[in-house]
N, C-alpha and C positions, 0 to 999 in steps of 0.2 A: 658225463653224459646227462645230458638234461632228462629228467622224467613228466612224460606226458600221456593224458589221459584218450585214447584213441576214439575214431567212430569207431569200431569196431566193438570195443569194452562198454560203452555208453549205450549203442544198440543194443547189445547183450541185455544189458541190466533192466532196459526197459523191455525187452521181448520174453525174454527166458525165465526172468523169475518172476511168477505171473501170482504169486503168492504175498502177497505185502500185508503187515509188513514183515519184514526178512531180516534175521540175525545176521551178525558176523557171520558165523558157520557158513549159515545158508547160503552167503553170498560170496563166499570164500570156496565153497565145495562148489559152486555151480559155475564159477570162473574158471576153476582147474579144470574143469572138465571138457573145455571149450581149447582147441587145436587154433584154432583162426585168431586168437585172441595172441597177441604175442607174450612168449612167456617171460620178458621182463616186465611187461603191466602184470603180468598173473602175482609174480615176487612183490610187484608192490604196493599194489592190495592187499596180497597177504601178511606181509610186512607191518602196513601203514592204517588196516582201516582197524580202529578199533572196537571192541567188544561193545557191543550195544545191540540193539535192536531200532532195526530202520523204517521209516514209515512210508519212505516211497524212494527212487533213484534218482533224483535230487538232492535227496538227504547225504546220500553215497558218494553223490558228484562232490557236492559243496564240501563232506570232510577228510574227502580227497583230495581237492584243489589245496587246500589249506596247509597241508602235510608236502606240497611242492615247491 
């Protein structure tokens, strides 16, 4: 199964976590918490995005892309 990064998960990240920039944590707890978000994007975010701290949801896109 191909993994791909949805609109849904990309709106998220730009609406919801309105706090930048935003850790791993931050951004991993605020995706689980989201039902509409499908929960094999949730697994692999939480899986794939590694520990850092991010400066905006580009930053998130681009080292998610990478990991695909």
């Amino acid at each position: 199964m191909e993994t791909t990064i949805s609109k849904e998960w990309t709106t998220h990240i730009r609406e919801h976590i309105v706090k930048w920039p935003a850790t791993r944590d931050d951004i991993v707890t605020a995706c689980n918490n989201l039902e509409h978000v499908p929960e094999h994007e949730r697994k692999f975010v939480t899986e794939n995005l590694p520990e850092d701290t991010y400066a905006n949801p580009e930053e998130v896109t681009k080292v998610l892309m990478e990991k695909m």
